[in-house]
Structures are given as C-alpha cells and as structure tokens.
DOGULO-729215 format. One record per residue (C-alpha): residue in one letter; residue number from 1; x, z, y. Coordinates in steps of 0.5 Angstrom, whole numbers, plus 500, padded with zeros to 3 digits. Each point is the difference from the previous one (the first is absolute). Example, Ala and Ser with C-alpha at 12.3 -4.5 7.8 and 13.67 -1.06 7.14 Angstrom:
<rs>
<resn = A; resi = 1; x = 525; z = 516; y = 491>
<resn = S; resi = 2; x = 502; z = 498; y = 507>
</rs>
This chain:
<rs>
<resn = X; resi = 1; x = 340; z = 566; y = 118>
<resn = X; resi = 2; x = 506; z = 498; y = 506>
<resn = X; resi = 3; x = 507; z = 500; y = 498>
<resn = X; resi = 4; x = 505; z = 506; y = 500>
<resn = X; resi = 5; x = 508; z = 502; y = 497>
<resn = X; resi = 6; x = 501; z = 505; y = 495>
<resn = X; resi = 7; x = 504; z = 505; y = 505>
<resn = X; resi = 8; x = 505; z = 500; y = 493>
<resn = X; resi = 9; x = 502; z = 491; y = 499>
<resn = X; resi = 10; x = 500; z = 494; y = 504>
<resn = X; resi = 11; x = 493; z = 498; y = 495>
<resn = X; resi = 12; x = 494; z = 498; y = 505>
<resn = X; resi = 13; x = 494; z = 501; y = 496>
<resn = X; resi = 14; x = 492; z = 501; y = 501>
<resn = X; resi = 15; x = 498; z = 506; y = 504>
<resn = X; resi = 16; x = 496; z = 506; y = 495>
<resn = X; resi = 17; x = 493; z = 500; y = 501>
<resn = X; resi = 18; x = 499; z = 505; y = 504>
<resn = X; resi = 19; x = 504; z = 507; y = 501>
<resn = X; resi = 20; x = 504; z = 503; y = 495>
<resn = X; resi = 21; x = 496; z = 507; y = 496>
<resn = X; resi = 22; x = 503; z = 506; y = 497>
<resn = X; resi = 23; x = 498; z = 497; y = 493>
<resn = X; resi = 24; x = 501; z = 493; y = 501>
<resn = X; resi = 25; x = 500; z = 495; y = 505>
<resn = X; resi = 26; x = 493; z = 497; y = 502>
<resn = X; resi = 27; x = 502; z = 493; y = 498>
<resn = X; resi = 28; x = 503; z = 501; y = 494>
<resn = X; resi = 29; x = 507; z = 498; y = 501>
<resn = X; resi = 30; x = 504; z = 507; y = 499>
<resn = X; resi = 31; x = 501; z = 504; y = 492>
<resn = X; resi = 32; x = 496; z = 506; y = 501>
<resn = X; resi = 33; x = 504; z = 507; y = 502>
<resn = X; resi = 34; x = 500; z = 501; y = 492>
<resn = X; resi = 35; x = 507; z = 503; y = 502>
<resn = X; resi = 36; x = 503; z = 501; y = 508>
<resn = X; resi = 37; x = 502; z = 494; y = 503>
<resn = X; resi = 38; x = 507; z = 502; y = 503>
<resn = X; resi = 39; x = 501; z = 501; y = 492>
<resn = X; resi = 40; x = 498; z = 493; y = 498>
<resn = X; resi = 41; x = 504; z = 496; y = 505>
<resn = X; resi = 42; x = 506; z = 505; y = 499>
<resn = X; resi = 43; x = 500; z = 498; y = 492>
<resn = X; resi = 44; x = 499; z = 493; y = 502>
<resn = X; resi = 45; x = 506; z = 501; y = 506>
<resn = X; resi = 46; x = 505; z = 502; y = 494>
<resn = X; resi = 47; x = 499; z = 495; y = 494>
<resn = X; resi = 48; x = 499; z = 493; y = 505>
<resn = X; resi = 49; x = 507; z = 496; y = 502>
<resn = X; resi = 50; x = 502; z = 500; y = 507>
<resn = X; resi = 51; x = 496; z = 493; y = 501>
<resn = X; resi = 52; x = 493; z = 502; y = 498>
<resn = X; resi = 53; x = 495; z = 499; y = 506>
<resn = X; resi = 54; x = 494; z = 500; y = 498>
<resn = X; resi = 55; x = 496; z = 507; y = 501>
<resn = X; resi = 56; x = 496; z = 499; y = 493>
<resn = X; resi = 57; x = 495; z = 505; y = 502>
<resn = X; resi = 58; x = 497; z = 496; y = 506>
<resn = X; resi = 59; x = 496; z = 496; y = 496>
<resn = X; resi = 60; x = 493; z = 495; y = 502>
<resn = X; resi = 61; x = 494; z = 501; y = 496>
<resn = X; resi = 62; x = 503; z = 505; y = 495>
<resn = X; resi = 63; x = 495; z = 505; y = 498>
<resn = X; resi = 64; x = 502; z = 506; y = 497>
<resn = X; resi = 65; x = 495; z = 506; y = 499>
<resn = X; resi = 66; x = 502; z = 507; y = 501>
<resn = X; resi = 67; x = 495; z = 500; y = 495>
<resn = X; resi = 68; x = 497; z = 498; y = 493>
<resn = X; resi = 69; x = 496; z = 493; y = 499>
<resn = X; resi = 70; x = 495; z = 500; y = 495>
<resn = X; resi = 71; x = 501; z = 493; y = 497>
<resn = X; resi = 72; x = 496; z = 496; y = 495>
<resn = X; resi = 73; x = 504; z = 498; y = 493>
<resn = X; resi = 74; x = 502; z = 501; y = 493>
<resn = X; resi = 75; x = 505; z = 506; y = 497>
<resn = X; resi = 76; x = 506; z = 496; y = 500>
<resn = X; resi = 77; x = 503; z = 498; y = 494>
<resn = X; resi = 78; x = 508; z = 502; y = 498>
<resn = X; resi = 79; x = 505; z = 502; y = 505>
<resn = X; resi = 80; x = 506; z = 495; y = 504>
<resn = X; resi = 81; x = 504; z = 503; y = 504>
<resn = X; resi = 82; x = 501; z = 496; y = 508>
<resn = X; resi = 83; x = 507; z = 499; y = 499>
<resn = X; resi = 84; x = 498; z = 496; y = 493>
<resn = X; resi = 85; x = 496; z = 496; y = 505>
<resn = X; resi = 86; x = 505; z = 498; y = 505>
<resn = X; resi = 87; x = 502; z = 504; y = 507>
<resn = X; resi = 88; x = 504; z = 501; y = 506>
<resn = X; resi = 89; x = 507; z = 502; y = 499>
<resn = X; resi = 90; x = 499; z = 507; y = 504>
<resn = X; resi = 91; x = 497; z = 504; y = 506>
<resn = X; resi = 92; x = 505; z = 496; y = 504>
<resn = X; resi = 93; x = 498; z = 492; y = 498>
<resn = X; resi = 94; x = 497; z = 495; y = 505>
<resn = X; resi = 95; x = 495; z = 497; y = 495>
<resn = X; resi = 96; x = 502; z = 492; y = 501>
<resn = X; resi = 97; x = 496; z = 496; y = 505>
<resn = X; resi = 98; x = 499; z = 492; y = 502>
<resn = X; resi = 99; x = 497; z = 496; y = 504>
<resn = X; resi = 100; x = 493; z = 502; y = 503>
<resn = X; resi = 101; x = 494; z = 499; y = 496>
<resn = X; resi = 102; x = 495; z = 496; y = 504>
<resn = X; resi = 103; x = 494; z = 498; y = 498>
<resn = X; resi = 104; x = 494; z = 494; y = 501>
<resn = X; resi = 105; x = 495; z = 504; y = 506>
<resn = X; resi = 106; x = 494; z = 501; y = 497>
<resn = X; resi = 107; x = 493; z = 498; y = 504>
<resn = X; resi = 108; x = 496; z = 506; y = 502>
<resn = X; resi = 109; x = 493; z = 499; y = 500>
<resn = X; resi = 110; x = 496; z = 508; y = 503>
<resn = X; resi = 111; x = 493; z = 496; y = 497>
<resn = X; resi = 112; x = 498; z = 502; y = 493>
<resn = X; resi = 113; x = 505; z = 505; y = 500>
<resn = X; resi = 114; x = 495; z = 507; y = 499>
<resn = X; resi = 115; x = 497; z = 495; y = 495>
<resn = X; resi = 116; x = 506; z = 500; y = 496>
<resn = X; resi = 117; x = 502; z = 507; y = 501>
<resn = X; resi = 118; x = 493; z = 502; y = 498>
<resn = X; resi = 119; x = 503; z = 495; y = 493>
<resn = X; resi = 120; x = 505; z = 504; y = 499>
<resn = X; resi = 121; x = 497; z = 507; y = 501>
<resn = X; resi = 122; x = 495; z = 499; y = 494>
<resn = X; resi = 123; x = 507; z = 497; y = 497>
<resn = X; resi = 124; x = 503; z = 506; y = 501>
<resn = X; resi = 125; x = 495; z = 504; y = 498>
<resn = X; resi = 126; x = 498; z = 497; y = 493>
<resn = X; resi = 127; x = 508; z = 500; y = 498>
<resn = X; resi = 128; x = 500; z = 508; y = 498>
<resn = X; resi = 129; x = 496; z = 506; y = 498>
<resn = X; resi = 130; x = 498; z = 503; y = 508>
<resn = X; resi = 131; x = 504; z = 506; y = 499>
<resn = X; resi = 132; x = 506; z = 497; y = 499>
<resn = X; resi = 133; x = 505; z = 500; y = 494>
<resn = X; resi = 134; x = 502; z = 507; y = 496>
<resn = X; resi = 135; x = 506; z = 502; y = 501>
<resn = X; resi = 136; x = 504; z = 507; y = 497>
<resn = X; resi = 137; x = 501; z = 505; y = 505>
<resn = X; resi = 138; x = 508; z = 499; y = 496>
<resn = X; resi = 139; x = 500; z = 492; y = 501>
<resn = X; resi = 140; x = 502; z = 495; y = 506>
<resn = X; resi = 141; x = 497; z = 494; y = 503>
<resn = X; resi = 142; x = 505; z = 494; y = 499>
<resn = X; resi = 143; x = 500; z = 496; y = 506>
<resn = X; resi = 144; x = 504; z = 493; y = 499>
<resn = X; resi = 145; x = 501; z = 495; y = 505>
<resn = X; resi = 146; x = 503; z = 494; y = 502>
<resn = X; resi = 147; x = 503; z = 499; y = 508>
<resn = X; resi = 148; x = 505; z = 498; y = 505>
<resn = X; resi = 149; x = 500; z = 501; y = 507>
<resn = X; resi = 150; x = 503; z = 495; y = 506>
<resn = X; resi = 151; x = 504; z = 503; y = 506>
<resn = X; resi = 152; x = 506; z = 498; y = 505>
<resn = X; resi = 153; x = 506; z = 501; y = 498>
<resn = X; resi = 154; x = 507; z = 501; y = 504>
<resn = X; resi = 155; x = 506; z = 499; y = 498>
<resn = X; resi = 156; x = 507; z = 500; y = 505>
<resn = X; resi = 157; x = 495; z = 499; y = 506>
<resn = X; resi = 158; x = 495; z = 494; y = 496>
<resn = X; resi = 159; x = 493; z = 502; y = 499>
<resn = X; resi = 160; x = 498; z = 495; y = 494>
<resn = X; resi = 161; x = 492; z = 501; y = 496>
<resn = X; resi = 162; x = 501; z = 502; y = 493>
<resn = X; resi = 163; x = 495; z = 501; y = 495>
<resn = X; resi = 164; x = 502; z = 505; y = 494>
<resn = X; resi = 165; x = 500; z = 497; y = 493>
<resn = X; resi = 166; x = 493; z = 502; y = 496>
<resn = X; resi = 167; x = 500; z = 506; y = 497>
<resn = X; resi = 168; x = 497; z = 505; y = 496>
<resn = X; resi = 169; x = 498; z = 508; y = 503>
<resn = X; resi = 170; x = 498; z = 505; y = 495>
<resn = X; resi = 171; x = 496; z = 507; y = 503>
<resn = X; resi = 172; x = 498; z = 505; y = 495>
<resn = X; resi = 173; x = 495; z = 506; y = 502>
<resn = X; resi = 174; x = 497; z = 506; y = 497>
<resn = X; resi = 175; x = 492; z = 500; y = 501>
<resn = X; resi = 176; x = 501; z = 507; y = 505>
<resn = X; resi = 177; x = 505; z = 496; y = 503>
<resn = X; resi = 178; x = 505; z = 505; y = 499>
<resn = X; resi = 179; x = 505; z = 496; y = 496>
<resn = X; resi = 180; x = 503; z = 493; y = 500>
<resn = X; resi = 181; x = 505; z = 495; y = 501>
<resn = X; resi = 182; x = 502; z = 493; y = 503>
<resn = X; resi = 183; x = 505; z = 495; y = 498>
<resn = X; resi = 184; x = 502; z = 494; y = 505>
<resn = X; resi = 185; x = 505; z = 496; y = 500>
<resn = X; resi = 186; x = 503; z = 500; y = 507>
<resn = X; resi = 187; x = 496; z = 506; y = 501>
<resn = X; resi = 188; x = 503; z = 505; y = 495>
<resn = X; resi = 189; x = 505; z = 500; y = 493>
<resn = X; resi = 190; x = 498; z = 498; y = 493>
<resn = X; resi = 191; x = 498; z = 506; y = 499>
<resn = X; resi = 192; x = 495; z = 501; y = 507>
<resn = X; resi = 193; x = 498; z = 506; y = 504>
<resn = X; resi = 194; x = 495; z = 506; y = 499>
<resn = X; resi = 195; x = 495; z = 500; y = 504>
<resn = X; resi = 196; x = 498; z = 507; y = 498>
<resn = X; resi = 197; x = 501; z = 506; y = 506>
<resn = X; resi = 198; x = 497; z = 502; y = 505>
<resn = X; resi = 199; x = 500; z = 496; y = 508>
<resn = X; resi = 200; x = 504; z = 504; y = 506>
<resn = X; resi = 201; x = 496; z = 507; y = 500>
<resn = X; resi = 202; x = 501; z = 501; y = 493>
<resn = X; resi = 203; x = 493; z = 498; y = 498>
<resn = X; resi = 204; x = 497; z = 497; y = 495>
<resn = X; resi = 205; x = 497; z = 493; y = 504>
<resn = X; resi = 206; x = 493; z = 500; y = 502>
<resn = X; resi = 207; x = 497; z = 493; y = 497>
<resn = X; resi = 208; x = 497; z = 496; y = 505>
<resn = X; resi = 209; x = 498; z = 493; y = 500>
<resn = X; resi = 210; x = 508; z = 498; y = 501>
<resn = X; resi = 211; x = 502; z = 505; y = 494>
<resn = X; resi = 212; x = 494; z = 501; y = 495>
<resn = X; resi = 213; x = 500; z = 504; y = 494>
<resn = X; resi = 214; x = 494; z = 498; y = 495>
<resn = X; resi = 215; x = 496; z = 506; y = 502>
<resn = X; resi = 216; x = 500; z = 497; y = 507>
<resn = X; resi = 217; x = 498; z = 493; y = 498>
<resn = X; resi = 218; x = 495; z = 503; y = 496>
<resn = X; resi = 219; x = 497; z = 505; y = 506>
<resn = X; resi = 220; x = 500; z = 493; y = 505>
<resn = X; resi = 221; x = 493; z = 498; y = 502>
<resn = X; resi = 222; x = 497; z = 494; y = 497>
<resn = X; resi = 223; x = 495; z = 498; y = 505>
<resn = X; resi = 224; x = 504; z = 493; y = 503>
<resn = X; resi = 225; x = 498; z = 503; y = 507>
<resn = X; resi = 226; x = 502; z = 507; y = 500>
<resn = X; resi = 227; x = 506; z = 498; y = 496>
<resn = X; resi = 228; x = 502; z = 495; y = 506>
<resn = X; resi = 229; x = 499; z = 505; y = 505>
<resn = X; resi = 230; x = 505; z = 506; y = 496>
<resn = X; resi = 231; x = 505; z = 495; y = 500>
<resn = X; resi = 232; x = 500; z = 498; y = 507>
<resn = X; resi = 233; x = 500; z = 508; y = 501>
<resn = X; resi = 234; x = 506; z = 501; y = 495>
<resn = X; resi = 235; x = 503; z = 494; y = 504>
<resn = X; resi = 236; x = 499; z = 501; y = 507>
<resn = X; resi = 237; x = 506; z = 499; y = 505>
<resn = X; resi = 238; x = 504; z = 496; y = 494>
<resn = X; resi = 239; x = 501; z = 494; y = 500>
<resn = X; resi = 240; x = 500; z = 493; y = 506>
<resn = X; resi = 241; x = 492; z = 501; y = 499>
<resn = X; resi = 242; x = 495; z = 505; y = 497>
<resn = X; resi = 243; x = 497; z = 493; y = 497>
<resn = X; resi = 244; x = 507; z = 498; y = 496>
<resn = X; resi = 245; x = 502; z = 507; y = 498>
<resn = X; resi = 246; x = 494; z = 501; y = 496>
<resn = X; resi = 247; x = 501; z = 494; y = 497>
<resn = X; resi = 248; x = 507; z = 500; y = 499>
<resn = X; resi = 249; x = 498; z = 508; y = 497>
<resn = X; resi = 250; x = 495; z = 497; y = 495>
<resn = X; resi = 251; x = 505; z = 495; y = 497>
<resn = X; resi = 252; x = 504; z = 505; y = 499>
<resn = X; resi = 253; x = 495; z = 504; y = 496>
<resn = X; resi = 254; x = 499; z = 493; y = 497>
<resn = X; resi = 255; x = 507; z = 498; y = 497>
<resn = X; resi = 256; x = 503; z = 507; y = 500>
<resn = X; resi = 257; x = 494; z = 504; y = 497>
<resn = X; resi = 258; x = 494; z = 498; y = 495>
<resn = X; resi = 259; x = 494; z = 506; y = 501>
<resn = X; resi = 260; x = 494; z = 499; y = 497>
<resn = X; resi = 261; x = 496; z = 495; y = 499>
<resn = X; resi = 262; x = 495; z = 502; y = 505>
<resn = X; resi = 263; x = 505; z = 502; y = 506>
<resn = X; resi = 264; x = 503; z = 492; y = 498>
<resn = X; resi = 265; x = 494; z = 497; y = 501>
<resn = X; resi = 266; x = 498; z = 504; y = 507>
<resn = X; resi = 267; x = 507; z = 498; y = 502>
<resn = X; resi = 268; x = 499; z = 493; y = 501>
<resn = X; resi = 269; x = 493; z = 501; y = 502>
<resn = X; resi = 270; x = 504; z = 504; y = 506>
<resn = X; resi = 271; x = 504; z = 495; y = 502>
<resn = X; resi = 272; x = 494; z = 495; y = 500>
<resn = X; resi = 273; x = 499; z = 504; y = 507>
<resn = X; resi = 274; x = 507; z = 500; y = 503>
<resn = X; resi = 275; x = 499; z = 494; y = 505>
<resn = X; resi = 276; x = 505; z = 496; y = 500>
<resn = X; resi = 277; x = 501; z = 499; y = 492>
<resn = X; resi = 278; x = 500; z = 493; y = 497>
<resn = X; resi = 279; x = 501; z = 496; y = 494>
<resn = X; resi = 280; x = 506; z = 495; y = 499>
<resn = X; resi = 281; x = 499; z = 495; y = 495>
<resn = X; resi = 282; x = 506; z = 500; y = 497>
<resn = X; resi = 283; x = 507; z = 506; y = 499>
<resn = X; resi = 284; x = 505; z = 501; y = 495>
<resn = X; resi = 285; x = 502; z = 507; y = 497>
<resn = X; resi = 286; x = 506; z = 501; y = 498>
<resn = X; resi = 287; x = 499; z = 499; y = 493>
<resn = X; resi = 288; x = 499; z = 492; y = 502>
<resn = X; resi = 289; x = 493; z = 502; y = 499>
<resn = X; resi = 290; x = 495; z = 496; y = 504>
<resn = X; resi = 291; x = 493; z = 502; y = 502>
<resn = X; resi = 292; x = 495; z = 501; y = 507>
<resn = X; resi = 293; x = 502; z = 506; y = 505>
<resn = X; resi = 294; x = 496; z = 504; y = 505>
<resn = X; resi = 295; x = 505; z = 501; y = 505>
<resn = X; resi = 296; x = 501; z = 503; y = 507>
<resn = X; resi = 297; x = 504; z = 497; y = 507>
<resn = X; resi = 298; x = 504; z = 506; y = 504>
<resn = X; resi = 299; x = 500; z = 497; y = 506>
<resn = X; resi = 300; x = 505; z = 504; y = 503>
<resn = X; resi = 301; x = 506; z = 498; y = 494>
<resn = X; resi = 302; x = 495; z = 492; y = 499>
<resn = X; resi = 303; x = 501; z = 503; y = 493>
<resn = X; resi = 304; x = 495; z = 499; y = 494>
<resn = X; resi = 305; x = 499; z = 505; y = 495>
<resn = X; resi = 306; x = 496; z = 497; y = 494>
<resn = X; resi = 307; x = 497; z = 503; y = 494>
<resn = X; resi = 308; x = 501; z = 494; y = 494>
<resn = X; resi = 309; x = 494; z = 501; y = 495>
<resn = X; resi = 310; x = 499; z = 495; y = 493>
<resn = X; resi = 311; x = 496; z = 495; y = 502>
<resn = X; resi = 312; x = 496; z = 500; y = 494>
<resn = X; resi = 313; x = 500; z = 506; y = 498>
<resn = X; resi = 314; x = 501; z = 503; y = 506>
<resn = X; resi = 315; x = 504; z = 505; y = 499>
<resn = X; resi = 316; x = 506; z = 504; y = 505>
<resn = X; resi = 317; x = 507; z = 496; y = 499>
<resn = X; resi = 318; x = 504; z = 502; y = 505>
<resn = X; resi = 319; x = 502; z = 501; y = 507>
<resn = X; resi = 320; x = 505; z = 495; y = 506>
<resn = X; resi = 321; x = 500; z = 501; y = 507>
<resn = X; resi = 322; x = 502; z = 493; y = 503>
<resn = X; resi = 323; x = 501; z = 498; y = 507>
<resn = X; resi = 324; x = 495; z = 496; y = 502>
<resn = X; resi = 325; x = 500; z = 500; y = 509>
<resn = X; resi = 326; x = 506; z = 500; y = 503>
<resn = X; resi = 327; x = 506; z = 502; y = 499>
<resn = X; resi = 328; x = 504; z = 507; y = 498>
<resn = X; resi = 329; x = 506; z = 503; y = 499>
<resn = X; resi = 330; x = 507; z = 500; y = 504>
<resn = X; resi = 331; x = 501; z = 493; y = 503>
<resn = X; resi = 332; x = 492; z = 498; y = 497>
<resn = X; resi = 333; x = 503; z = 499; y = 494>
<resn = X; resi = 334; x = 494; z = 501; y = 496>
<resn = X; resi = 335; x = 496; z = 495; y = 501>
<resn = X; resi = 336; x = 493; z = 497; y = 498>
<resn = X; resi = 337; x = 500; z = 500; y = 492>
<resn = X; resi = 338; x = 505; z = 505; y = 499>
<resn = X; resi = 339; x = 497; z = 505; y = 494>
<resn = X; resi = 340; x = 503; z = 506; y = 503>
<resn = X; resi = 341; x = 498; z = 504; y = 493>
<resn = X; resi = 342; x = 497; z = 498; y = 494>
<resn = X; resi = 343; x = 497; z = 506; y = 494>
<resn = X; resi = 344; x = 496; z = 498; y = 494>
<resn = X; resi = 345; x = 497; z = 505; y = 495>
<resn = X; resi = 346; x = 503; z = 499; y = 494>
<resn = X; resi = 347; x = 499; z = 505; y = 496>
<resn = X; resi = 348; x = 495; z = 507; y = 501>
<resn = X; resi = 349; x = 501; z = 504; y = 493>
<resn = X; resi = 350; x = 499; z = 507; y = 499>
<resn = X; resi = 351; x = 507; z = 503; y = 496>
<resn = X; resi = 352; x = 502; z = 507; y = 497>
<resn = X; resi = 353; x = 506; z = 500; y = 503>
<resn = X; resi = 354; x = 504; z = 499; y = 506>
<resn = X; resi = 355; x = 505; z = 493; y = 500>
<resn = X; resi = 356; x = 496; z = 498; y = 495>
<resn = X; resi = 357; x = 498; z = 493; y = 500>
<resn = X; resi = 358; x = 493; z = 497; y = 496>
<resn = X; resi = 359; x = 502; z = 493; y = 496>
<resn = X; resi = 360; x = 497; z = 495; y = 506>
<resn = X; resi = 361; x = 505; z = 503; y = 506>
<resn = X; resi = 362; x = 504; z = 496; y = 502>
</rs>
C-alpha cells in the first residue's frame, strides 16, 4: 500500500489500492462521481470552519459502489430518521478521534487455509436461495456497518496517531444502480449525500468488479477458476501486486456487496488460489465480535488485511487491516499492532425507501 499526502491536508494515510477510474477509485477509497468532484469539495469549502483539515473523501477501505448491491435481508419495519439515531453536527465536523486502536497480532498458519475456505464456501452457499434475495425494482438494498480508520494527524507542525471514534456508515442503492445515498459522520452532514448522477463524461457508470450493479453480479462467472482469472484481468496494473489486489477486490465484494449465493460460494473458493493467503487464529471486527480470519500480508506496506468469519457458524463479520511488519506512516509511527481500519457488517436489509433504517440498524 506505501504511504501518500492528501495534496489538501497535512493527514498521512494509506495509499488507495491502485489507480483512481472514472467510476471510482480501485481500492475502494473515494465517493463514486454521483455529482462533480469540484462540487463536492466546494460545499465542503464552504460549510467547514477555517480549521477543519481532514479531506473526508480520501478514505481507507471505504467502498462505495457506483452501482446497486443485491443484498440479502427482510423488508424493513417502520421509518427513523439518522438524525433520530445520533449524527455529525454538519458537513464541516471532524468526527471525534482517540487514541490509535491496537490490536493482539494474530498467527498466520498458510496450512489448512483452502480446507477452511472450502468450509466457508459450502457455508455460504447454503445460507440463501442461489439466485439471490428479490428486490423491487422501486426498493433500496440497505447496507449498515460499524467502523473507524487510524491515520497521522498533524497538528502545529506535530504529527500524532489518532483512531476516529467507532461509528455507524449508512449506504443505500436502488437495484440499477441509479439512485442512492450515503450518510457518515466525518464524511457527510446528517442528512448525507447523494449518490445518484452521472461520472466525468456525463455517463451513467459502467459496473465493474469496483462498482457492480445486481445485474453484473448476477453475469459473473461462478467457475472459481474463471472467476479468478476475470478479476486479475479486471485489476490489472491496480494495486502493489496482482495477487493483493484481487484479494483486496474480493473483500470488497465480500463486505461491500452480498451476490448470490453461488457467486459467494465461488469467491471464496477463488481466493483459496491466490497464493499467499492464510488463516489467522484470532481477529476482532469492529462490533467486538471475535472470530477466525482468512487474511493477506502486503509486503510492500507489511499490512494484513484479514476477512473475519464466525467461528461456529462461519459466517462473514467484517474486515481490518492492521499493521503487522514494519513500520509506516510519517515518522514510522504506525507500528506493528496498529488497526489502520476495521468494518463489521452489521445490518443487510432490503428497505422501500431511501434513509430508511430497518429495526436492527445500529
């Protein structure tokens, strides 16, 4: 991953996993172009007080698709408003931050792991219909989650590590793709920001293994073997390796997306053939939950991205990536057992409206 400056804050962060599409950047950390980029950041400009300097729009391990997710869940119950759940005070709030989250190094064991991710596959596909969950073409797929991100901070000429405070992300997406919305705090007011338009050419967004739509979900292969192969030729040249970033891309369907049972299935049977993939004996997603976790070390940046999965159940939790090797950041100050980010997956409903929230949302 190596390290990089936002060119508009003093805020070191983890490089984006390869270079930035029309659509949305290749690791997942930039809002797709629902609007123009120089729009976005000039309404940011003028309701943010002169101190602000975070760039809320260079984020870690964010995905946020172009297109629709067809996730699994129950039509929602009731309507509460995300203000009536707690929000940022506005577009120009600096979501409050502590200490750096730090973590017990899991051990990496490469032995057993096709066993385990073979487990999880038949897990996978047994949890759901194989064509997936039905939703109306007038619905939203709901996607609720819990997470944080670790970075340096600079403050007067000192850089410190600080860890934003736990929080709740709200995305929402019509089935096409068309029509959504996000809601952060840090990242956008109570009310969030659309994710409807159009990228820099005035075109609707092509889904692509970064930014799918259900349809496209739905089209992809469910060989593992050909599957692996149309992701490392959907990613090539993205990313510190071709074998990190198909990983990372399968993580992101993983946590960002829930396709069909089969497609699932043949996910995790695809990452069983990336070299370098292992299982870790212990990680903590960030609801607390304990569980096993399939990772990845990215030698260039010695972080480990690792999938946390139930260990009875094994069913997907959430995601962190914590520095295992080295040391990163300015002055090195991400060091081994820093979690740079941590997600859980907290709620996957499918909802007849646009902010709103099914009863479990946290």
């Amino acid at each position: 991953m190596g390290t990089r400056r936002s060119p508009a804050t003093d805020i070191w962060r983890p490089r984006e996993r390869g270079p930035v599409r029309t659509e949305l950047s290749a690791g997942r950390h930039r809002f797709p172009k629902e609007r123009p980029m120089a729009q976005i950041h000039e309404d940011l400009r003028a309701a943010a007080p002169a101190t602000r300097s975070r760039n809320p729009f260079l984020r870690p391990a964010v995905l946020v698709p172009a297109a629709a997710f067809a996730l699994a869940g129950a039509l929602a119950a009731g309507f509460l408003s995300y203000v009536d759940r707690g929000a940022a005070d506005g577009p120009g709030s600096t979501i409050a931050t502590g200490p750096a989250l730090t973590t017990r190094i899991g051990t990496a064991d490469p032995q057993g792991t096709p066993q385990l991710l073979d487990r999880i596959s038949l897990a996978a596909a047994s949890s759901s219909p194989s064509s997936g969950p039905a939703v109306r073409a007038d619905q939203f797929v709901y996607i609720g989650s819990r997470t944080a991100t670790t970075y340096v901070k600079t403050v007067d000429g000192k850089n410190t590590l600080v860890s934003e405070e736990l929080h709740m992300r709200h995305q929402w997406n019509s089935p096409d793709g068309a029509k959504g919305w996000l809601i952060e705090p840090g990242n956008t007011g109570p009310e969030g920001v659309t994710l409807e338009g159009t990228d820099e050419m005035g075109q609707a967004p092509t889904p692509n293994l970064n930014a799918p739509s259900h349809a496209y979900l739905a089209g992809l292969p469910t060989d593992p073997e050909v599957l692996l192969r149309r992701i490392y030729e959907e990613t090539r040249g993205r990313g510190t390796s071709p074998d990190q970033q198909a990983f990372t891309t399968i993580g992101d369907l993983l946590r960002g997306s829930h396709p069909p049972a089969g497609l699932t299935a043949a996910l995790y049977k695809a990452a069983a053939k990336i070299p370098g993939v292992v299982t870790v004996d212990d990680a903590v997603d960030a609801a607390g939950r304990h569980g096993l976790a399939v990772a990845r070390l990215d030698e260039q940046s010695g972080q480990r991205e690792e999938w946390i999965f139930d260990s009875q159940t094994l069913a997907f939790l959430g995601e962190r990536t914590v520095q295992v090797q080295g040391e990163s950041g300015d002055q090195g100050l991400i060091k081994p057992g820093t979690v740079v980010f941590t997600n859980a997956v907290v709620t996957r409903a499918v909802v007849d409206r646009i902010k709103e929230l099914p009863a479990a949302a946290g």
